[in-house]
Structures are given as structure tokens and as C-alpha cells.
C-alpha positions as a Python dict, from the first residue, in 0.01 Angstrom:
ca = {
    (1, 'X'): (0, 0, 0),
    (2, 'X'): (103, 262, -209),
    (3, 'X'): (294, 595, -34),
    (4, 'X'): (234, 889, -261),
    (5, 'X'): (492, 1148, -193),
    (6, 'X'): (499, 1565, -286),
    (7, 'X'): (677, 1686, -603),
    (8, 'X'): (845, 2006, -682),
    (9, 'X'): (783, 2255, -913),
    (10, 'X'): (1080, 2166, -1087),
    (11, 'X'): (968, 1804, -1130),
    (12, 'X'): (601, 1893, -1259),
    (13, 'X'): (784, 2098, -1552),
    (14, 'X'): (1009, 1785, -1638),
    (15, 'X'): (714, 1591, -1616),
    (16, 'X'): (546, 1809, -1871),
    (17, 'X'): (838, 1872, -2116),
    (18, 'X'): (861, 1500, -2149),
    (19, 'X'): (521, 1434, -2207),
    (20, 'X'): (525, 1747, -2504),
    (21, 'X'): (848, 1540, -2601),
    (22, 'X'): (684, 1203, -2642),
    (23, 'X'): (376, 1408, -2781),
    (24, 'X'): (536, 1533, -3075),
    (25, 'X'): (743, 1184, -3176),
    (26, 'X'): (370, 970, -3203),
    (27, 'X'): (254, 1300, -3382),
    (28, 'X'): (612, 1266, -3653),
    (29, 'X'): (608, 894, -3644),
    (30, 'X'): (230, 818, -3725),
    (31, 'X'): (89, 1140, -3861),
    (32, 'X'): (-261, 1102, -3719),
    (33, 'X'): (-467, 1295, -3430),
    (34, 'X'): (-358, 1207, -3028),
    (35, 'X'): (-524, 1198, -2698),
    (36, 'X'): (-286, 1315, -2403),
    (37, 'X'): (-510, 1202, -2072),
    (38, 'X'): (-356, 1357, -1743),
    (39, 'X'): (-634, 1394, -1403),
    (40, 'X'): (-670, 1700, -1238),
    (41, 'X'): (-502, 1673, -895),
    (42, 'X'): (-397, 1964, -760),
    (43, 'X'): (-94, 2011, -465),
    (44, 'X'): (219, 1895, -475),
    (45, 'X'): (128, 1482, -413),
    (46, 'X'): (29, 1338, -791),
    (47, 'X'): (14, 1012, -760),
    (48, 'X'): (-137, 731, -493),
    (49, 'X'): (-463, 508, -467),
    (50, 'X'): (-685, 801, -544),
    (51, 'X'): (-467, 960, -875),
    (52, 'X'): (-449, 571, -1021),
    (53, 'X'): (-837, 552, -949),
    (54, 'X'): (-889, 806, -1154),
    (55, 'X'): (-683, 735, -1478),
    (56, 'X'): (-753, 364, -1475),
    (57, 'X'): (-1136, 471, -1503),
    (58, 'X'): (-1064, 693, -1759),
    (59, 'X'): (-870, 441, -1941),
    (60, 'X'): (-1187, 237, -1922),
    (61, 'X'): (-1417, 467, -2059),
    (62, 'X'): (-1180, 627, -2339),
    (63, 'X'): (-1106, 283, -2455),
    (64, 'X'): (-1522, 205, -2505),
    (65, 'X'): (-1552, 543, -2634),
    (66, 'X'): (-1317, 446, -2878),
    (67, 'X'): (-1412, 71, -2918),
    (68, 'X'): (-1754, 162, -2951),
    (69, 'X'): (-1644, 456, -3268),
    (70, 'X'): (-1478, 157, -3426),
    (71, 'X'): (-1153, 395, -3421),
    (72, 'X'): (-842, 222, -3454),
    (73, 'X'): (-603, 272, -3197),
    (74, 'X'): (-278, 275, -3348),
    (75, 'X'): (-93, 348, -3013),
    (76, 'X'): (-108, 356, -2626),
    (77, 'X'): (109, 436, -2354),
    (78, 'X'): (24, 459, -2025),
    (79, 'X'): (281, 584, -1749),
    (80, 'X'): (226, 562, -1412),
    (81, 'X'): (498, 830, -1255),
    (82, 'X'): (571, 999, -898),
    (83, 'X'): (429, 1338, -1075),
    (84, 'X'): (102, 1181, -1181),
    (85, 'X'): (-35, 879, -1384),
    (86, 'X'): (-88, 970, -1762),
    (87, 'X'): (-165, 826, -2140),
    (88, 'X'): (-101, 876, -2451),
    (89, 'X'): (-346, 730, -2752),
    (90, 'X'): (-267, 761, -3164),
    (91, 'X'): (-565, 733, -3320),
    (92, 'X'): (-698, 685, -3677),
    (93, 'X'): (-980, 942, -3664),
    (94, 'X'): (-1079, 1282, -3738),
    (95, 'X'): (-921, 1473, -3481),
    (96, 'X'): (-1229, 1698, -3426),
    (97, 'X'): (-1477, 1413, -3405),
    (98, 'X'): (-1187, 1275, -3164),
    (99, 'X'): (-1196, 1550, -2976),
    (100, 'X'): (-1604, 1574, -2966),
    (101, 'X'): (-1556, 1209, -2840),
    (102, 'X'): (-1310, 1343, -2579),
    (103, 'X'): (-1565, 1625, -2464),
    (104, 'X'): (-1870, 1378, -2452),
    (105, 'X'): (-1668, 1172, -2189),
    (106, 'X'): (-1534, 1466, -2009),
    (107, 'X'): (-1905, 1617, -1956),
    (108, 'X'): (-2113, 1318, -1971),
    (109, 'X'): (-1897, 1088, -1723),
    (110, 'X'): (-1936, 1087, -1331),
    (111, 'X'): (-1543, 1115, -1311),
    (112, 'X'): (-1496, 1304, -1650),
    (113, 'X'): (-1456, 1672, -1476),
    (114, 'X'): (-1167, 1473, -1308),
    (115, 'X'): (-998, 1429, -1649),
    (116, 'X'): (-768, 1629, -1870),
    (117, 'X'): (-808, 1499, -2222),
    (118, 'X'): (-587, 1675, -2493),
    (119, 'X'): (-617, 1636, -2830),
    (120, 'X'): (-344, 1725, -3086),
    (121, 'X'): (-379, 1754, -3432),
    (122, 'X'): (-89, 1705, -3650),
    (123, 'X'): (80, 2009, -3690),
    (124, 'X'): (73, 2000, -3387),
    (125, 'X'): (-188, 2195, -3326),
    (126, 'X'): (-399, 2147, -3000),
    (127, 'X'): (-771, 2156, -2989),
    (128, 'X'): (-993, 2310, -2731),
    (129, 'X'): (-1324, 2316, -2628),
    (130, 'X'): (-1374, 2649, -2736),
    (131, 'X'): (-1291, 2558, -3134),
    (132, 'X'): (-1591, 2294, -3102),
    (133, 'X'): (-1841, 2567, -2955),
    (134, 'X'): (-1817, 2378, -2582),
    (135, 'X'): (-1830, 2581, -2264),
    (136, 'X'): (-1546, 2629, -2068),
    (137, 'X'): (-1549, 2372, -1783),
    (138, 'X'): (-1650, 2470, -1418),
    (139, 'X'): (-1456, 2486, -1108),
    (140, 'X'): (-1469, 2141, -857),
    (141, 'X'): (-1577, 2406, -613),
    (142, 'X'): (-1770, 2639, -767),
    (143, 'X'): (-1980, 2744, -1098),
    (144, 'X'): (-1711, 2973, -1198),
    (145, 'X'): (-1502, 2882, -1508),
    (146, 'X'): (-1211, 2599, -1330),
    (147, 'X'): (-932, 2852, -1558),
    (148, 'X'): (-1058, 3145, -1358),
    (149, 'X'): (-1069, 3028, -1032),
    (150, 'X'): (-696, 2843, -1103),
    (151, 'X'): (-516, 3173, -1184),
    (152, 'X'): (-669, 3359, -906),
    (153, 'X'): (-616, 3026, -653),
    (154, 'X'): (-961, 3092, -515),
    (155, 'X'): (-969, 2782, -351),
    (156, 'X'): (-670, 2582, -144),
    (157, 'X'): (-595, 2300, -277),
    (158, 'X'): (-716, 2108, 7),
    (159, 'X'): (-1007, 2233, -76),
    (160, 'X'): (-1033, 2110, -458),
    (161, 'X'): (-920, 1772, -306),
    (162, 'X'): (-1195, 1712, -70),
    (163, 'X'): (-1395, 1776, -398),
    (164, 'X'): (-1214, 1561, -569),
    (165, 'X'): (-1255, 1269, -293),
    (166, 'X'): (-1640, 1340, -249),
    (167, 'X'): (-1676, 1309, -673),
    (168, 'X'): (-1487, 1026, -648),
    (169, 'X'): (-1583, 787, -416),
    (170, 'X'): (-1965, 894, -417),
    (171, 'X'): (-1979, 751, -755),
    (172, 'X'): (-1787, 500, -633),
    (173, 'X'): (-1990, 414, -346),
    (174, 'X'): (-2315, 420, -549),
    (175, 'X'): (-2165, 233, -846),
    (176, 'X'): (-2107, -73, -555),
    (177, 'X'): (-2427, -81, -426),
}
């Protein structure tokens, strides 16, 4: 059984300077659009049963998104750390179809509000939802925008995760049955 322990602050920025760092070498070596996938977890414990749920079922569906596109996939790294499982996909697309592609599965999937899919252009230069005309997305909690109720910490996070448990294993519960 896996033991998920806390991280630190400290750790979380690490985490994120070496994912920027390993970001920008696939975007120098191969010249061509990237998906970053992280999950949305909040507190200080990032990885466990639940976090690796999460990313191996977006894994899944990014790869059929992409299978199904006939994109090529021209790299993929997937890192399962102490400060959260992540991925990293080159791809040989258009990097705003790639990120329409990214959008579809974040919206459109049970688990997709539980996904953080980046893409970066070369450039780098990152896309959003806003540049494609998409709404921003919605809090676990509540209908406000998630960015707005994440500055202001409206909700604990043991709050978000009890959201994030009932998203999670109702769809997983009804996808056994």
C-alpha cells in the first residue's frame, strides 16, 4: 500500500522549476507544441492511491484523444514524484487544435475538472482557455471561477478534497457497475 506523505512549500516550487526546466528542453530539442498534465490536489499530501488514480486516467484519455487525432506523439514522460504524479507529451500538431483537444477532455470528461493540462507553444508561449474563447473553469465546490475562489482560499482544502473523492470515485463506482 502506498503511504502518501505532506510536502513543503519549498518542495512544490522545486517541483515546479523542474518541470518549467524539462518543459523548455522538449520545447529546444523538438520544436513542436507540448502538453504538461499535473491533477489538481490541493494540501500539502500530492501523491497516493487517489493522485495516481487520477493521472493514470488522464493518461488514458489524452492518449485516445490523441490516438484518435492521428497526432504523432513524438515524446512522453510520465513522473510519478512525492509532490504529485505528472506528464509531459511532444506532439506533432497545431498547438491550438492541441490545446482545443486538451479543453474537450478537460470539460467533456467525468475526471477532466480534476486535470491540469498545459499547452506550450514554442516560444514558449503558454496557451489558455481564454485565447480559444473557453470559459474559465469552475470551482470543485462552487460555480464561482476555481482562480477566484483559489486566491481568496474560500474553501479548506479538506473541503476541495472531499470534492475531489466524491468526483472521483462516483464515476468510479458507476463506471464498475
Amino acid at each position: 500500500m502506498l503511504r502518501a506523505a505532506g510536502v513543503s512549500l519549498e518542495q512544490l516550487l522545486v517541483a515546479r522549476e523542474e518541470r518549467a526546466g524539462r518543459q523548455a528542453a522538449a520545447l529546444a530539442h523538438f520544436d513542436r507544441p507540448l502538453v504538461s498534465l499535473t491533477i489538481v490536489m490541493p494540501g500539502p499530501v500530492k501523491d497516493g492511491a487517489l493522485p495516481r488514480r487520477v493521472l493514470a486516467q488522464a493518461l488514458h484519455a489524452l492518449e485516445g484523444s490523441l490516438r484518435g487525432r492521428r497526432w504523432r506523439v513524438l515524446s512522453r514522460q510520465v513522473l510519478w514524484r512525492n509532490t504529485g504524479p505528472e506528464a509531459l507529451y511532444v506532439v506533432d500538431a497545431d498547438a491550438g487544435l492541441l490545446k482545443s483537444a486538451a479543453l474537450e477532455l478537460e470539460d467533456q470528461h467525468p475526471w477532466g475538472r480534476l486535470w491540469d493540462l498545459d499547452v506550450i507553444a514554442p516560444g514558449p508561449r503558454i496557451l489558455s482557455r481564454k485565447d480559444l474563447g473557453f470559459a474559465a473553469r469552475r470551482c470543485l465546490v462552487c460555480e464561482r471561477p476555481a482562480v477566484e475562489c483559489g486566491r481568496s482560499r474560500r474553501h479548506p482544502p479538506e473541503e476541495l478534497l472531499g470534492a475531489i473523492r466524491q468526483l472521483a470515485n462516483a464515476d468510479y463506482l458507476g463506471s464498475a457497475a
